[in-house]
C-alpha positions as CSV (number, residue, x, y, z in Angstrom):
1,X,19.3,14.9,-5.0
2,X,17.9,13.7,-1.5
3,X,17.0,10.6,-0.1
4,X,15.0,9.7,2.7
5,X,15.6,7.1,5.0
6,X,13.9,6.4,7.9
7,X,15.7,6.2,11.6
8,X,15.0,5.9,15.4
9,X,17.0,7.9,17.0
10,X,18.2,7.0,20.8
11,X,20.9,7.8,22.9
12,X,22.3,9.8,20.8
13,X,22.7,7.5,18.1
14,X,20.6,6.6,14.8
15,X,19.2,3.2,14.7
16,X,18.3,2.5,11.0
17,X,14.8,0.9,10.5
18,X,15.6,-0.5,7.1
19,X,19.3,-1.5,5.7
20,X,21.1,2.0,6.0
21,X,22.2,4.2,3.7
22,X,25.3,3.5,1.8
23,X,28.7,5.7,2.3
24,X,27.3,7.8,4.7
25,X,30.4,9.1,6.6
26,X,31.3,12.6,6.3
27,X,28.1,13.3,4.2
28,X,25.8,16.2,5.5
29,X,22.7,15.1,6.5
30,X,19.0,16.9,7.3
31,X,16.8,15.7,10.0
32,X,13.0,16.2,10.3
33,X,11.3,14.9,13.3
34,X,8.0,13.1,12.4
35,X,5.0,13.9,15.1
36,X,4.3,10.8,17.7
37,X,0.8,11.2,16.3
38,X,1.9,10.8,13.0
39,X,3.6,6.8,13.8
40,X,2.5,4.3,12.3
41,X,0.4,1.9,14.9
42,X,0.3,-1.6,15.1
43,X,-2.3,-3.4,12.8
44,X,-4.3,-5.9,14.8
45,X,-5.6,-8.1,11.7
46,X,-7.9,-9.9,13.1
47,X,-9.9,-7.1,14.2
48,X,-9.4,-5.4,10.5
49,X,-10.2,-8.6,9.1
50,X,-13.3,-8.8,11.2
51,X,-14.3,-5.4,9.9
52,X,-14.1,-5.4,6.3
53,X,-16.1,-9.2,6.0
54,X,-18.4,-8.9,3.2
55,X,-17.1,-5.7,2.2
56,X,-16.3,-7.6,-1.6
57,X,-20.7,-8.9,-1.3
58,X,-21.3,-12.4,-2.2
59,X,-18.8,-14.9,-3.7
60,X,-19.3,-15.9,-7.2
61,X,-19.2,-18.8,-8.9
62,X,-16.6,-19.6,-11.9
63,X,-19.5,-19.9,-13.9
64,X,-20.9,-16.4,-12.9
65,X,-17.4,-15.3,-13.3
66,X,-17.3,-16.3,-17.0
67,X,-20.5,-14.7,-18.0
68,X,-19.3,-11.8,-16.6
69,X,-16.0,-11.7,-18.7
70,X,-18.2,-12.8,-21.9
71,X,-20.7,-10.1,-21.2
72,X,-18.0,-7.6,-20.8
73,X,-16.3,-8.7,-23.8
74,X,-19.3,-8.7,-25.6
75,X,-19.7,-4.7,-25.3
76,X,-16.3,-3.7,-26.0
77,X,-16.2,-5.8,-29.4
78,X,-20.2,-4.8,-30.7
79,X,-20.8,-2.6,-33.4
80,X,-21.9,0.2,-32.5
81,X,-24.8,2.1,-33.9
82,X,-23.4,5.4,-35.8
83,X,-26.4,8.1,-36.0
């Protein structure tokens, strides 16, 4: 079975970017190069922050809230009609 396990590698060496693989000496290995468009970028949270205010509308109130969850449970539990 394969594993995957990510890896920078530089000067001819593999620098593992999360706690490397365990007993790896003598093993075969396969590598794929990912494409530099393909890296992750750094997240600048403020700016996604900025961008997704109000995306969730307007707060509620714990008393909306509750109506809600009673209105809801309301539908699930009622009889319904069988024509």
């Amino acid at each position: 079975m394969l594993k995957q396990y990510e890896a920078i590698y530089k000067n001819g060496q593999l620098h593992w970017i999360y706690p490397p693989p365990v007993a790896i000496e003598n093993r075969r290995v396969m590598v794929s190069l990912a494409n530099e468009e393909d890296e992750p970028k750094p997240i600048n949270i403020t700016m996604l922050l900025s961008q997704t205010r109000g995306s969730l509308g307007r707060r509620m109130t714990m008393e909306e809230i509750d109506t809600d969850i009673s209105t809801m449970r309301d539908e699930w539990t009622r009889k319904w009609d069988r024509s």
